[in-house]
Each structure stands twice: as structure tokens, then as C-alpha cells.
C-alpha positions as CSV (number, residue, x, y, z in Angstrom):
1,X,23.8,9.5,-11.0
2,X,25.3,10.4,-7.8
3,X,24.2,12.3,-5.3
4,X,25.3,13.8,-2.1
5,X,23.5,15.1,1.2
6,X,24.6,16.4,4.3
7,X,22.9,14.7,7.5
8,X,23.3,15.9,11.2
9,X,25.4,12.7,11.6
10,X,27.3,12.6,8.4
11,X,27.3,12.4,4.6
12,X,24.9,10.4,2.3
13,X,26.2,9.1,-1.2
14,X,23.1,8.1,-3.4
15,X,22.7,6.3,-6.7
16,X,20.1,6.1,-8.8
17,X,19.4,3.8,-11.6
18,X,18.4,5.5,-15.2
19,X,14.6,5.2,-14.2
20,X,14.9,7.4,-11.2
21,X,15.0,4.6,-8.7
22,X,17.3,4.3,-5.6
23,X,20.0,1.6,-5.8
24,X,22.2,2.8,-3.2
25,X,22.5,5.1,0.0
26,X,25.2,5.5,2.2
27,X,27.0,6.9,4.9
28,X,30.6,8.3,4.7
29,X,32.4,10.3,7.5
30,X,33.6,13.0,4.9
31,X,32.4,13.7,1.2
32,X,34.9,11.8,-1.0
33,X,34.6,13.5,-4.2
34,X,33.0,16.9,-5.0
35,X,31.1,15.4,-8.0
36,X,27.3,15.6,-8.2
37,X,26.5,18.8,-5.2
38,X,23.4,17.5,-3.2
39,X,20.5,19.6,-4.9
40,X,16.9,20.3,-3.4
41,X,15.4,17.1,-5.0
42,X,12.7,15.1,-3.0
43,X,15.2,13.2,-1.4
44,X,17.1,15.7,0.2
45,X,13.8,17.5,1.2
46,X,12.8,14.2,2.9
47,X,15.8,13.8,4.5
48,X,15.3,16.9,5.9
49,X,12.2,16.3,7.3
50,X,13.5,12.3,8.6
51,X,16.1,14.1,10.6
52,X,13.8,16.7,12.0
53,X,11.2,13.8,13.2
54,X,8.6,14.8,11.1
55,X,8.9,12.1,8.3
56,X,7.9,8.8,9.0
57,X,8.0,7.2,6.0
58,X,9.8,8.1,2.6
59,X,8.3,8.4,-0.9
60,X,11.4,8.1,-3.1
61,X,11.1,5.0,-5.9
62,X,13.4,2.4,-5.0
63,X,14.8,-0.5,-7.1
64,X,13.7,-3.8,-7.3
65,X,15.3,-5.9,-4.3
66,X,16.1,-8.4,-6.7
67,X,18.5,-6.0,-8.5
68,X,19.9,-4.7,-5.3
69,X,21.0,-8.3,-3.7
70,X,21.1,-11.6,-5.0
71,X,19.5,-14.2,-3.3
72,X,16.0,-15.1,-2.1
73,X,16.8,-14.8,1.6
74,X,18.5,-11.7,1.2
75,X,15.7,-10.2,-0.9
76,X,13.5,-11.3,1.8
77,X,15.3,-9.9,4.3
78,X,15.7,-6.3,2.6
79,X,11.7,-6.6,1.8
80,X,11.6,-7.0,5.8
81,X,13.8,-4.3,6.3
82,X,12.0,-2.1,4.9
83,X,8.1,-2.8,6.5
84,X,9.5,-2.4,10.4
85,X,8.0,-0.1,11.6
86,X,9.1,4.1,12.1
87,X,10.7,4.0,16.0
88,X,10.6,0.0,16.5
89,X,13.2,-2.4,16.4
90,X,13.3,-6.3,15.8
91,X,16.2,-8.8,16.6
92,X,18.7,-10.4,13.7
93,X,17.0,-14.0,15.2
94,X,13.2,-12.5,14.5
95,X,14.3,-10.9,11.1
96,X,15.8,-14.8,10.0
97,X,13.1,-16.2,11.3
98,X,10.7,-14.2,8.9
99,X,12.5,-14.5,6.2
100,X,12.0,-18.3,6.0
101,X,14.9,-19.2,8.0
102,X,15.1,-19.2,11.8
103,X,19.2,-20.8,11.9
104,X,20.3,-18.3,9.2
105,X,20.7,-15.9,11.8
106,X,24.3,-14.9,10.3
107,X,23.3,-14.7,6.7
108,X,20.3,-11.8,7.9
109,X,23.2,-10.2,9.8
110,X,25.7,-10.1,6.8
111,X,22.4,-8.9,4.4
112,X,21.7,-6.1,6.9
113,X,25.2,-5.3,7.2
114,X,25.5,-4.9,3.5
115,X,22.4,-3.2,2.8
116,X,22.6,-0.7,0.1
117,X,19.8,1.9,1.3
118,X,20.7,3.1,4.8
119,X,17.6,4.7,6.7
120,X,14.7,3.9,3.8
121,X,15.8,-0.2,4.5
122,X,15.8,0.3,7.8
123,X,19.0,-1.5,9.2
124,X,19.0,0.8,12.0
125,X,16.2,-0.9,13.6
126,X,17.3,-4.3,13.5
127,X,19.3,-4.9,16.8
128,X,20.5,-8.1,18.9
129,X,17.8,-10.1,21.1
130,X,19.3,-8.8,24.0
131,X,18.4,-5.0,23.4
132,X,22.2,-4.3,22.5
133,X,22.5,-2.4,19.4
134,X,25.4,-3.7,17.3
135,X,27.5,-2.0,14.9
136,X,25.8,0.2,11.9
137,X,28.3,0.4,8.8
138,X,28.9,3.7,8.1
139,X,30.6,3.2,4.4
140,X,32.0,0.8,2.2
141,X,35.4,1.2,4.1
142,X,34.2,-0.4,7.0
143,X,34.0,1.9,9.9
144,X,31.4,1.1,12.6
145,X,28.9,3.7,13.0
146,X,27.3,2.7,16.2
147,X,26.4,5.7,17.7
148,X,24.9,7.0,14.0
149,X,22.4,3.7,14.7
150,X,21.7,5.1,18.3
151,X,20.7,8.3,17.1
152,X,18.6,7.1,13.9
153,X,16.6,5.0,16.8
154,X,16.5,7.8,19.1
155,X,15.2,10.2,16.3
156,X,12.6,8.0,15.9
157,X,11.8,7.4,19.7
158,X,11.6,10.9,20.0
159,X,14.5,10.8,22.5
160,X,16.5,13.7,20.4
């Protein structure tokens, strides 16, 4: 089932798999279909509370990695993603490195860039080793979101 949600820096599109795990959260600049109104379920309510600073880390079931990506490095690296830390960032080169491969520097960035659970997988936080941020995809149609990955790090920092 589909879900949507309103966020202070756009719309999230959620999937759910048919035992009420998350296989898919994403940012669109405008809602494009009116199917499936967001509804006060725990998501939304932690939402809520992520984009108010108050939630630091989410409770919602998600799917196995291994039926979100395929791959062992990519599972790794969307395992990773998701045990950095609320308001710290790591570099792409750190992330490969942990995942068992220091020169697949690319492939982490292309398995970040395609992650399918914005904010909960924390893509956000990943950044280059030169402190820039990058680009954040905001949907499936490509558009850069880089100033919705500034202000997911500087909700977390505190800096809102």
C-alpha cells in the first residue's frame, strides 16, 4: 500500500510490503496521484516528531535489505546507512571502505543515490570527504534535492 505525507520540505511516497514492512520512501516535489491520503499511522506521527527534532531514531519495521537491493555491497552499504549516527555525517570513501571495499567508492555512491528509504537509511548523512554535501535525489525523476539534504543535516545539528 501507498502512502503519502506531507514534510516541511516536500512530499513522502511510502510502500509497504504485505507484512507491514517499509520497502520504499520518497521524496517528490508535488503529490502525484491522490491515491492512498497520508493517515495518522506511526509513521506519519514519527515524521512529525523527525522534523520537529525530537525523534532520533525511528521505530517503523523495515524490509529486509536483501529484498530492497541486490547485491552484497549494496546490502552492506544500506545496513551502514542505516547505523550512522542522528546529526553525523561520514564520506562516500569511509562508507566503501566499510562495506568491504575501499575503491568501490562509485558503486556506494550509486547505492546511496538509489536508496529506497529516504531519512530512516540515512543518505542524508553521507557526504564527500571534503565536507561538500553532494546532491540528495528528491524522486525517481531525477531532480537534485540539495538543499532538502542541507536541511535534514541541519535538523539534526540543531541548526533549524
Amino acid at each position: 500500500m501507498n502512502k503519502w505525507y506531507t514534510t516541511p520540505v516536500g512530499y513522502l511516497k511510502s510502500a509497504f510490503d504485505d507484512q507491514e514492512r517499509l520497502t520504499s520512501l520518497k521524496f517528490y516535489s508535488e503529490r502525484v496521484d491522490t491515491a492512498n491520503v497520508e493517515t495518522d499511522d506511526v509513521l506519519a506521527r514519527e515524521l512529525k516528531e523527525y522534523f520537529s527534532g525530537t525523534l532520533r531514531t525511528f521505530s517503523v519495521r523495515l524490509a529486509p535489505f536483501e529484498t530492497l537491493v541486490n547485491g552484497l555491497f549494496q546490502q552492506k552499504v544500506l545496513s551502514m546507512l542505516h547505523t550512522v549516527p542522528y546529526g553525523e555525517t561520514l564520506s562516500y570513501s569511509y562508507l566503501a571502505e566499510k562495506a568491504g571495499n575501499k575503491k568501490a567508492v562509485r558503486a556506494a555512491a550509486n547505492t546511496v543515490a538509489h536508496n529506497p528509504i529516504v531519512i530512516l537509511l540515512a543518505c542524508h548523512r553521507v557526504i564527500y570527504a571534503d565536507g561538500r554535501l553532494g546532491n540528495y535525489a528528491l524522486n525517481s525523476l531525477g531532480e537534485s534535492g540539495e538543499g532538502i539534504k542541507k536541511k535534514l543535516i541541519e535538523i539534526e545539528r540543531g541548526d533549524q
